[in-house]
C-alpha positions as CSV (number, residue, x, y, z in Angstrom):
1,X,22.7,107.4,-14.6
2,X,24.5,106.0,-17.7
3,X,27.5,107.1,-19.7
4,X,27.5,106.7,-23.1
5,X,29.9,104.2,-24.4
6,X,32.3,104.4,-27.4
7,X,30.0,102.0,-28.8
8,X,26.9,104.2,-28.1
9,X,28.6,107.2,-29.7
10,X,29.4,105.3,-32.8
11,X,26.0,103.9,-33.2
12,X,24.4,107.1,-32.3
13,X,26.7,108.8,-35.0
14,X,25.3,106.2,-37.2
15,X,21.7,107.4,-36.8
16,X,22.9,111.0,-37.4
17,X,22.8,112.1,-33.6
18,X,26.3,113.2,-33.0
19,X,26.3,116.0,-31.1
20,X,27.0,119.5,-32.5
21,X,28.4,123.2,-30.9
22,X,24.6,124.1,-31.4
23,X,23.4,121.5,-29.5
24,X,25.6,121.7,-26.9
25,X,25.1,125.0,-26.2
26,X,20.9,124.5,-25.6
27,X,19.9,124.0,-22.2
28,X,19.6,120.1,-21.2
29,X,15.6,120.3,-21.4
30,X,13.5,123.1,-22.3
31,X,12.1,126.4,-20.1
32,X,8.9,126.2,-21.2
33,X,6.5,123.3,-23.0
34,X,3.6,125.3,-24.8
35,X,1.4,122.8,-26.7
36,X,1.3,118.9,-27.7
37,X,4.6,117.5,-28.8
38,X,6.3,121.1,-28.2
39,X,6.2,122.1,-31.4
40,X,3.4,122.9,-34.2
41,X,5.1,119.7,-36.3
42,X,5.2,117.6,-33.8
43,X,8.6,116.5,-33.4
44,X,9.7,116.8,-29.7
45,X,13.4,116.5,-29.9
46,X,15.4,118.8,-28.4
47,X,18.9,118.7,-29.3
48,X,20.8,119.5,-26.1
49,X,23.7,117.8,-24.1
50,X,21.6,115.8,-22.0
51,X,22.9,112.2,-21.0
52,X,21.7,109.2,-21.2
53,X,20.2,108.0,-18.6
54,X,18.0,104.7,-17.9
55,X,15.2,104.8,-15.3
56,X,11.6,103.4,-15.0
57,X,9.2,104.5,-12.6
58,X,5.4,102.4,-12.2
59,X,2.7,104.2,-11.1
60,X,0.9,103.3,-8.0
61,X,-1.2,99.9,-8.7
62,X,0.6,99.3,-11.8
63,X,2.1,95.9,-10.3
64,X,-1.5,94.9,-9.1
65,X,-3.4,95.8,-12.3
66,X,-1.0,94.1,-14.3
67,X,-1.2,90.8,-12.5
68,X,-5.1,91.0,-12.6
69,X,-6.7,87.9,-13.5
70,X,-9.9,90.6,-13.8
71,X,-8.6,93.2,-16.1
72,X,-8.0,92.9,-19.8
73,X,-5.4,95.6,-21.1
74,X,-8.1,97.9,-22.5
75,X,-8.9,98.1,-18.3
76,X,-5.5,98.3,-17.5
77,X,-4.6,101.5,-19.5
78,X,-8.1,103.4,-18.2
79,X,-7.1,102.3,-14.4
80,X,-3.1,102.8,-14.8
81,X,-2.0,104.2,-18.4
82,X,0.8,107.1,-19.2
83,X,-1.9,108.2,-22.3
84,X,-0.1,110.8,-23.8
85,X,3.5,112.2,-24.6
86,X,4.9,114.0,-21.5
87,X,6.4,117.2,-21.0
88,X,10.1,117.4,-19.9
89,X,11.1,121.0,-18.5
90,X,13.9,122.1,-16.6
91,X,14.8,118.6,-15.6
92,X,11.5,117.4,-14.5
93,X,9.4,114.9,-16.5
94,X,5.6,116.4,-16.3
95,X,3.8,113.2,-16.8
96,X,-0.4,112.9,-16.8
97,X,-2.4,109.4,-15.9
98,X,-5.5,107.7,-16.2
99,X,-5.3,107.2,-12.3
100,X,-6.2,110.6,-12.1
101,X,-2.8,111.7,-11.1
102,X,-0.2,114.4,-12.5
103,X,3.3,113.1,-11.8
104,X,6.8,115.2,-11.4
105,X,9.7,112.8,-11.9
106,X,13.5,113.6,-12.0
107,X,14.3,113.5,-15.4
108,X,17.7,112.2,-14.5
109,X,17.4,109.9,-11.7
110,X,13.3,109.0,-12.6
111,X,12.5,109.8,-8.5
112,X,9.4,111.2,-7.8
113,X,9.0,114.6,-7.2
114,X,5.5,115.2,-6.4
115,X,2.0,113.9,-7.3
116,X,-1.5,116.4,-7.8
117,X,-4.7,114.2,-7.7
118,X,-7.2,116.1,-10.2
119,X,-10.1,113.6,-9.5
120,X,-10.7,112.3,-12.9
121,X,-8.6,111.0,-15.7
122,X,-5.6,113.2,-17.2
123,X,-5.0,112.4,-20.7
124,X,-3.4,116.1,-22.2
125,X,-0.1,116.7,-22.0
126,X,1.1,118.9,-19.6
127,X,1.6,122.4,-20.4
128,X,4.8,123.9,-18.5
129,X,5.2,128.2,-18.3
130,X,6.3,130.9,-16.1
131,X,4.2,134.1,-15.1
132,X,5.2,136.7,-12.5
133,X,8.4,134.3,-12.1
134,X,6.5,131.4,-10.8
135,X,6.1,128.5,-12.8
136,X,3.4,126.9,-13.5
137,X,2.0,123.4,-15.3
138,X,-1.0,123.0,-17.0
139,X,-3.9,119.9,-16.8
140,X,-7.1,119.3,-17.8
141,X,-9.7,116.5,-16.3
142,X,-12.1,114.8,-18.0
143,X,-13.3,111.1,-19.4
144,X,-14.7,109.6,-22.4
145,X,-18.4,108.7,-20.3
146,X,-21.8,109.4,-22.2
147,X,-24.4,110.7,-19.6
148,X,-27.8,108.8,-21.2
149,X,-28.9,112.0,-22.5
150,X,-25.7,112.6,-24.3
151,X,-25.5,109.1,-26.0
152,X,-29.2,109.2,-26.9
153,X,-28.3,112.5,-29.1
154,X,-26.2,111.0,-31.7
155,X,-29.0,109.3,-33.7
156,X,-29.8,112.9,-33.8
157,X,-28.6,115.2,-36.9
158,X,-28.0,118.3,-35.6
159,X,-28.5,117.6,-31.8
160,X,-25.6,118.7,-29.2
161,X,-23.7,116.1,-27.7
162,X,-21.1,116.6,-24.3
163,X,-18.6,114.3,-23.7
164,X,-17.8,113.5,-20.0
165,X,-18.6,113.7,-16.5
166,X,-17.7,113.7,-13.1
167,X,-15.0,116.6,-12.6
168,X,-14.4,118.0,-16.0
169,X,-11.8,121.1,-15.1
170,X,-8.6,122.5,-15.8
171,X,-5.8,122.9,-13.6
172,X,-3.2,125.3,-12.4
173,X,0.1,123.4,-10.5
174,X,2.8,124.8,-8.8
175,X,5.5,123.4,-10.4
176,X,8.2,123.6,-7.5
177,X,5.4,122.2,-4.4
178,X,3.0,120.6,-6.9
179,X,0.1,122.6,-4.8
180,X,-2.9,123.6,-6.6
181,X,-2.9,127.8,-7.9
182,X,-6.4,128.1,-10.1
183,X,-8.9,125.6,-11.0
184,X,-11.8,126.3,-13.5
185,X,-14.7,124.3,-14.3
186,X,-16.6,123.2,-17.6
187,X,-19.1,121.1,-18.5
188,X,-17.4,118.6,-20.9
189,X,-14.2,117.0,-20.3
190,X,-11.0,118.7,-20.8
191,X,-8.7,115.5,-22.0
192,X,-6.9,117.4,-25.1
193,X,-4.1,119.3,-24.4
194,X,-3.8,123.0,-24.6
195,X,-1.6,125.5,-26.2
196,X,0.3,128.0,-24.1
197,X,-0.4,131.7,-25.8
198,X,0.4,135.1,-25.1
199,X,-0.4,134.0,-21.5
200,X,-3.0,132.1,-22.0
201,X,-4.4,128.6,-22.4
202,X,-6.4,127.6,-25.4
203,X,-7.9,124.4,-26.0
204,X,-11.4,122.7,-27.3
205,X,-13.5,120.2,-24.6
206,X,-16.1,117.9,-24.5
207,X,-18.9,120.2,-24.3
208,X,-18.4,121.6,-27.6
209,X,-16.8,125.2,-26.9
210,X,-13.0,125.9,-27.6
211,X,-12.0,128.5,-24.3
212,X,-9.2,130.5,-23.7
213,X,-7.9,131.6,-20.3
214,X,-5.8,133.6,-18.4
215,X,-2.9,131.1,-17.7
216,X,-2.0,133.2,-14.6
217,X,-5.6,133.6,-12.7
218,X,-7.7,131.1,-14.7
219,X,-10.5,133.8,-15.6
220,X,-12.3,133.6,-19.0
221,X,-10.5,135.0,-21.8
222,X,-13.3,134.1,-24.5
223,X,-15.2,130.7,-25.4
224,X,-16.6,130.0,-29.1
225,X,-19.3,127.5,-29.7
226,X,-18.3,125.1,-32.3
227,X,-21.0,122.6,-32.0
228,X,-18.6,119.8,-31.8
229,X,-17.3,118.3,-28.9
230,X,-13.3,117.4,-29.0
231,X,-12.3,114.4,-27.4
232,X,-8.2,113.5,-27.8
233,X,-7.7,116.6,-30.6
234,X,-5.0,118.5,-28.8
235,X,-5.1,122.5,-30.0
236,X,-2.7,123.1,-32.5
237,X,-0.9,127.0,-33.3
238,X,0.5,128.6,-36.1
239,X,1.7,131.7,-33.8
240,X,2.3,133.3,-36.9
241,X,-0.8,134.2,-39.0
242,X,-2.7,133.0,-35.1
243,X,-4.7,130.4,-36.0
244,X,-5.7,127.9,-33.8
245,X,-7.0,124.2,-35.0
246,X,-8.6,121.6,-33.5
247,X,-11.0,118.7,-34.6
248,X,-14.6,118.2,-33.2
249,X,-17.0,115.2,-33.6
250,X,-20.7,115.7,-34.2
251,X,-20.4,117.3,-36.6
252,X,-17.6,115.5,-37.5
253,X,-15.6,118.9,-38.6
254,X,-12.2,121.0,-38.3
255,X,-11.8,123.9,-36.9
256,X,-9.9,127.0,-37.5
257,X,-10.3,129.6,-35.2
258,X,-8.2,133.5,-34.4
259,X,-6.4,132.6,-31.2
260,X,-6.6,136.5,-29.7
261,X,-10.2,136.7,-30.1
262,X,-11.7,133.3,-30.7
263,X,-13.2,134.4,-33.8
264,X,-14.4,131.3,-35.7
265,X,-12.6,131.7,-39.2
266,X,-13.6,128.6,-40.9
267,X,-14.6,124.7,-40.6
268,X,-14.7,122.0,-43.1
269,X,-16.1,118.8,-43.1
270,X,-14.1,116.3,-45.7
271,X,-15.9,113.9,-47.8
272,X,-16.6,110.8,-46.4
273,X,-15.2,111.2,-43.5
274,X,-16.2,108.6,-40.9
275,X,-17.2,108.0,-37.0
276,X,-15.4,110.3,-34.4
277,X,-12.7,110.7,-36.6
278,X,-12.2,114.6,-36.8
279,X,-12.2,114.9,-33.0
280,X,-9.5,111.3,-32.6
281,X,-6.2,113.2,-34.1
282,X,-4.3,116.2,-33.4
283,X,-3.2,118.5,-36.4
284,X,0.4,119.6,-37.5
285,X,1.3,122.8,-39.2
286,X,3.6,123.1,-41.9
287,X,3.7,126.4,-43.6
288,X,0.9,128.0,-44.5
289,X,-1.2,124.5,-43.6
290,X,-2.5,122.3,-41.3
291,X,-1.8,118.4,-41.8
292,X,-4.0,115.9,-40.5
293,X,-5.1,112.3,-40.6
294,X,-9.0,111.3,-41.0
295,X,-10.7,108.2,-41.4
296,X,-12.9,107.5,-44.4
297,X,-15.5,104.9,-45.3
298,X,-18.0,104.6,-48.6
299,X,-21.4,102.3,-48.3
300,X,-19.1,99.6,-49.5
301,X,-16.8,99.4,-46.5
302,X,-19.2,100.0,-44.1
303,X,-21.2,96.2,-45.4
304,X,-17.4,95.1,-45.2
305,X,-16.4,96.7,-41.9
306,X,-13.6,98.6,-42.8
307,X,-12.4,101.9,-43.4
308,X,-9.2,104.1,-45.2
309,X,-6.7,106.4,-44.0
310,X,-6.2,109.5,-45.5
311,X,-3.8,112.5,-44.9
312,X,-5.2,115.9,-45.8
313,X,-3.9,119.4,-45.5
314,X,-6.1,122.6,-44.8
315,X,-5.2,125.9,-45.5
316,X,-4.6,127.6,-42.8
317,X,-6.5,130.8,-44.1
318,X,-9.6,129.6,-45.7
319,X,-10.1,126.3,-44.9
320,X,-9.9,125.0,-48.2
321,X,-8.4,121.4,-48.4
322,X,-5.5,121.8,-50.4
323,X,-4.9,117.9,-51.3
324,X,-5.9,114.7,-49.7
325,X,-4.1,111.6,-50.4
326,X,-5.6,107.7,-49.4
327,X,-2.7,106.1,-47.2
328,X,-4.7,102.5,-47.7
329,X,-7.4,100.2,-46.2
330,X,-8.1,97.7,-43.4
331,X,-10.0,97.0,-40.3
332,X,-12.2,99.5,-38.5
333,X,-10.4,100.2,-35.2
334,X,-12.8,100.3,-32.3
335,X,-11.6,104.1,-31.1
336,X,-9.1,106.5,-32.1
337,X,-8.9,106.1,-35.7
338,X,-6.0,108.9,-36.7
339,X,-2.6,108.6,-36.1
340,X,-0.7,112.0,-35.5
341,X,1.6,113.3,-38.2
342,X,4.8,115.1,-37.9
343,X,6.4,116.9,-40.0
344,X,10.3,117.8,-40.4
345,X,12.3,119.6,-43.7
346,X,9.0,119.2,-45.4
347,X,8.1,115.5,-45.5
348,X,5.3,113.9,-43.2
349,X,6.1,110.6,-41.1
350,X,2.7,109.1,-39.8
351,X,1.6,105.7,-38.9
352,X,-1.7,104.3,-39.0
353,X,-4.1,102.3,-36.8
354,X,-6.3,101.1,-40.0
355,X,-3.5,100.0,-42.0
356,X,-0.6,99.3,-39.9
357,X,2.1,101.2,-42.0
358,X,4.5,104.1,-41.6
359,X,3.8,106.2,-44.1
360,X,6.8,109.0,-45.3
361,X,4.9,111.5,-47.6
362,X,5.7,114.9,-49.4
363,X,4.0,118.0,-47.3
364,X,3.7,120.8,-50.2
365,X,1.8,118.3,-51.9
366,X,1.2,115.0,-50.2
367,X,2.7,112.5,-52.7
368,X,4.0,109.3,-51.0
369,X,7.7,108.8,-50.4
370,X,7.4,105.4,-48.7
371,X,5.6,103.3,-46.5
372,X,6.4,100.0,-44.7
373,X,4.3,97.6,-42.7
374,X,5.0,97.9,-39.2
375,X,4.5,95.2,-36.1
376,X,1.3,97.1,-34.5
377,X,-1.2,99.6,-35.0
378,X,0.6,103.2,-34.7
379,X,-1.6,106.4,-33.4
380,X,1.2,108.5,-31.9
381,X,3.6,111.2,-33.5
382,X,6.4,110.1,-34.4
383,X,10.1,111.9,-33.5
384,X,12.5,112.3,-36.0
385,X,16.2,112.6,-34.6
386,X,19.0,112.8,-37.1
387,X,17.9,110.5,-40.1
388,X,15.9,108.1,-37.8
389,X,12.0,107.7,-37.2
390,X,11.1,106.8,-34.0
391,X,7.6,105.5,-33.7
392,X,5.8,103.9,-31.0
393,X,3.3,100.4,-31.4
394,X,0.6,99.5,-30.0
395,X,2.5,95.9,-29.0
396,X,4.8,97.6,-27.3
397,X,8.2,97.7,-29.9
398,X,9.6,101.1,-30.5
399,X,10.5,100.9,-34.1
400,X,12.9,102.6,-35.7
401,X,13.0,103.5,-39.6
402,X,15.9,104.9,-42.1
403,X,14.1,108.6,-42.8
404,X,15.3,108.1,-46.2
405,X,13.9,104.8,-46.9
406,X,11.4,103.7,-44.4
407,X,14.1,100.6,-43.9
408,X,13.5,99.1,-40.1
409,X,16.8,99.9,-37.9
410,X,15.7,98.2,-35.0
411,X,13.4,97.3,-32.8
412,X,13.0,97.8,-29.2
413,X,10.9,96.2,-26.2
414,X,10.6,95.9,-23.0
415,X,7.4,94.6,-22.3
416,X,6.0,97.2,-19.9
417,X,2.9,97.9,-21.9
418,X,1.8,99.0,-25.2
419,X,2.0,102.6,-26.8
420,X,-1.5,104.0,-28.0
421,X,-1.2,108.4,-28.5
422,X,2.0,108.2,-26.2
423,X,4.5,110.0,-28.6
424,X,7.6,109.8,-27.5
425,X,9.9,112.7,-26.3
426,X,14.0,112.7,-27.0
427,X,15.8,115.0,-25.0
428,X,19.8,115.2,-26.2
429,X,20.7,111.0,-25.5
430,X,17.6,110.4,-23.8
431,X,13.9,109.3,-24.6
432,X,11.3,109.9,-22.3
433,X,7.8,107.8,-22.9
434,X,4.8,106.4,-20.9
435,X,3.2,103.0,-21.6
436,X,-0.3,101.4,-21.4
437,X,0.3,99.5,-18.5
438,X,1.8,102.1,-16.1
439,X,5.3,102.2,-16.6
440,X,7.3,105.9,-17.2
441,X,10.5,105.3,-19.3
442,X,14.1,107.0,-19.8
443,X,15.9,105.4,-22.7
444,X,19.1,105.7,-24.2
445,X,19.0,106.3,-27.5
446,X,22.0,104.1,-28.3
447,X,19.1,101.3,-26.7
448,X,17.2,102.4,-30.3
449,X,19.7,101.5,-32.7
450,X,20.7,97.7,-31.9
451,X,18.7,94.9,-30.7
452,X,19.5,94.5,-27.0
């Protein structure tokens, strides 16, 4: 483990991240991690007194992959990858893996606790609670496979497409032994992460159904049909007016659903919207809506092969799209088209994979603050911490931007693989991300703020 240096402090102060009595007083990492990013905005930074520390742990076969002369990186990540943000709860980093492994690092010292095959790939992040004083964490299995019959479908208006096969089924882990508690089975994949609930687990799946179950038996709460299958679109809550959102493709749509009965309240389908795009990104909520990126494309770009970005907010209520704004143009990407917003004090920070720019826009009403080209494509959330941006590339730099200004602080690389939906996670001095290629990471923050 690391101490923080004079130096650190003052370059830490710098970016707004000196410590405060508040802050202090939290717990070093969280009880509890109850939906994507831990929070409905997205930004998982939790201002406690952790240290910073500097670890790096490589999954099994990492080494090997990587020094394939047979694999190309797209290979690489399905065989090897961190996917997806972890969760970081009472000292242990809950991290999920293409491998098909869930993996229980020390969040200070990065040694492995335990390991829980699942049989299939993991790409949700883990969701961490405690019922009847046991704690539990949280997994679903699944891939992105096309059974024939499935594929065949989508030339098909109207027809019913599932996503995934092999073991498609969500787990129960004992936290403390890593030992298997409840298992239960669908028949599309279970990639997107759930939300934790009034003690249960609510989530959308390849097979077109959003479920919710009892977190501490696994039985059937209640399962809605919404058509659509969801691929990466991680539930989102607003536990307040109980509304759960998530994105399906065909139809490409969004959802908005009661989360204590799973009463279907609303769906819209925006204008132009294009490919799998609803079901790619995971929505924020910011007050009374929920903010999302889509992909769009007229006849025009589809001769030229590209596509826009656009940011849209939904109220929460009706469905009604309250504005959309057009972030810009580009490429098509091949998959995933949305990057994941978050929002903090009322202003979005998004990247995107069509455009390449970080994007800082107003949430009441979506009007564009700033934006600035960036190294990579961007899909992940990124974390705000003090008046810095923290946002992960697909080449591998974490970049960090003024909040203000979109001005580049710094960037930082390590080489250890890309970033693709792996938002990253700050606890107190620490960050806490996975990469493409295998490799878990603890960084100091202080690492963030000069080029090392």
């Amino acid at each position: 483990m690391k101490i923080i240096s004079a130096i650190s402090l003052a370059l830490t102060a710098a970016l707004g991240l000196a410590t405060t009595v508040q802050a202090a007083e939290l717990p070093a990492t969280p009880h509890t991690w109850s939906m994507y990013a831990m929070t409905p905005g997205h930004n998982a930074w939790h201002a406690s007194g952790f240290p910073a520390v500097s670890w790096h742990y490589d999954a099994p076969g990492a080494a090997e992959a990587n020094a394939s002369k047979l694999l190309n990186r797209t290979m690489i990540r399905d065989l090897v990858g961190f996917p997806i943000g972890v969760a970081v709860v009472d000292d242990t980093v809950y991290a999920t893996n293409d491998d098909g492994y869930l993996y229980a690092v020390d969040a200070r010292t990065g040694t492995l606790r335990w390991r829980f095959h699942a049989f299939n790939q993991l790409m949700g992040t883990p969701i961490v609670a405690t019922l009847g004083g046991r704690t539990l964490v949280f997994v679903g299995a699944g891939n992105s496979v096309f059974a024939y019959s499935h594929a065949v479908n989508f030339a098909q208006p109207g027809a019913r497409v599932i996503r995934g096969n092999g073991v498609s089924v969500v787990f129960a882990v004992d936290a403390a032994t890593g030992e298997q508690v409840w298992v239960y089975p669908t028949r599309g994949e279970d990639m997107p992460t759930p939300v934790f609930y009034k003690g249960r687990l609510l989530f959308g799946n390849g097979d077109g159904h959003v479920y919710a179950l009892d977190a501490a038996t696994g039985k059937l709460a209640w399962k809605t049909s919404i058509t659509s299958f969801v691929s990466m679109s991680s539930a989102t809550l607003d536990a307040q007016c109980g509304v759960l959102v998530v994105g399906g493709t065909q139809p490409s749509k969004i959802y908005g659903l009661a989360a204590d009965n799973g009463k279907l309240m609303w769906s819209v389908m925006p204008p132009n919207i294009f490919s799998s795009s609803a079901g790619d990104g995971t929505w924020a909520i910011h007050g009374a809506t929920a903010i999302g990126q889509i992909e769009t494309q007229n006849s025009d770009q589809a001769k030229a092969g590209t596509s826009s970005s656009e940011e849209l907010a939904i109220d929460l209520t009706s469905g009604k799209i309250v504005w959309s704004t057009t972030l810009g143009s580009g490429k098509t990407p091949p998959r995933n088209k949305d990057a994941v917003p978050t929002v903090v004090d009322g202003v979005i920070y998004t990247g995107s994979p069509v455009t390449h720019r970080e994007y800082a826009l107003d949430a009441a009403h979506g009007k564009l603050r700033w934006q600035r080209a960036m190294p990579a494509s961007m899909k992940a959330a990124p974390t705000v911490v003090g008046n810095a941006v923290i946002q992960p590339t697909a080449s591998g730099e974490l970049v960090t931007l003024d909040k203000r200004s979109g001005k580049i602080l710094n960037s930082y690389n390590r080489h250890q693989g890309g970033y693709g939906p792996q938002n990253a996670v700050v606890m107190g001095q620490t960050l806490f991300i996975g990469s493409n290629a295998g490799t878990l990471r603890a960084i100091p923050l202080s690492k963030l703020a000069v080029h090392d």
